[in-house]
N, C-alpha and C positions, 0 to 999 in steps of 0.2 A: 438435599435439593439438587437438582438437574440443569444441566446449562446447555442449550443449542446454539448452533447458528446456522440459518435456510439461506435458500434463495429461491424465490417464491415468481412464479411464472406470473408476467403481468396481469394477464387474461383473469386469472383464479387469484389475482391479492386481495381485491373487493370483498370477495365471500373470506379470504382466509380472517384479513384484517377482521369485519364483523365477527368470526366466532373469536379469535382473539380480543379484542374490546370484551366480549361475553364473559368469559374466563377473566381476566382481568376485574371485571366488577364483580364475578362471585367469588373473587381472591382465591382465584384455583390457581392464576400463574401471576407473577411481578418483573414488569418490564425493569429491566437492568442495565444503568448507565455502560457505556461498551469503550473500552480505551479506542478502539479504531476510528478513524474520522469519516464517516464514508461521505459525508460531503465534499472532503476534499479526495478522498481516496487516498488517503497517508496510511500503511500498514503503519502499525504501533512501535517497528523496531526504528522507522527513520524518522518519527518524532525524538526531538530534544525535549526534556523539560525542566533542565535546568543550565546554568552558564558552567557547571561543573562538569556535566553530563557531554558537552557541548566542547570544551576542553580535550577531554579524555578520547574524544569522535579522534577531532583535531589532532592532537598526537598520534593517536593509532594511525590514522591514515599516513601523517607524513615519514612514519617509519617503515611504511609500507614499500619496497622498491618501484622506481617510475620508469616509465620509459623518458629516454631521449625525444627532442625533439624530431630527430629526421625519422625513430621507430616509429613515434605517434604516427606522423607525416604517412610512411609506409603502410602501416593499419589501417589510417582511414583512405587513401588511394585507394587500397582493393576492395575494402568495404562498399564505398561506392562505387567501383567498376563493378566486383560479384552480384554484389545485394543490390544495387539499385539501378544497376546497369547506365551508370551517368560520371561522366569524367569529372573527377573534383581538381576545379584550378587553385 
């Protein structure tokens, strides 16, 4: 069995959805639960689903090296001067 994933131009979902409902009830294809949320728009890698899984986030990250406060400070000063052309006080 075969797995897609479309993105289907609003204009043409109307007719695509009907022939898929079609297909669907002559069990020629089966809609399949999808980990991704797209209600929320959470790709599947930054859901947590568990307090272990959630843990593990947590450690990795804070062994990650940080910036200081005044590099943060630095980054985003020219961040918004470059990119958004606005003085951050």
């Amino acid at each position: 069995m075969q797995t897609i994933h479309l993105k289907i131009e609003d204009s043409f979902f109307p007719h695509f959805k009907a022939l898929i409902d079609s297909l669907i009830k002559d069990r020629k294809i089966e809609v399949i639960e999808d980990e991704y949320d797209y209600e929320n728009n959470y790709p599947p890698e930054a859901v947590a689903s568990s307090v272990e899984e959630v843990r593990r986030r947590v450690y990795e990250a804070e062994k990650e090296p940080s910036m200081t406060q005044q590099e943060y400070d630095r980054v985003m000063d020219d961040f918004f001067k470059n990119e958004l052309v606005v003085e951050r006080r």
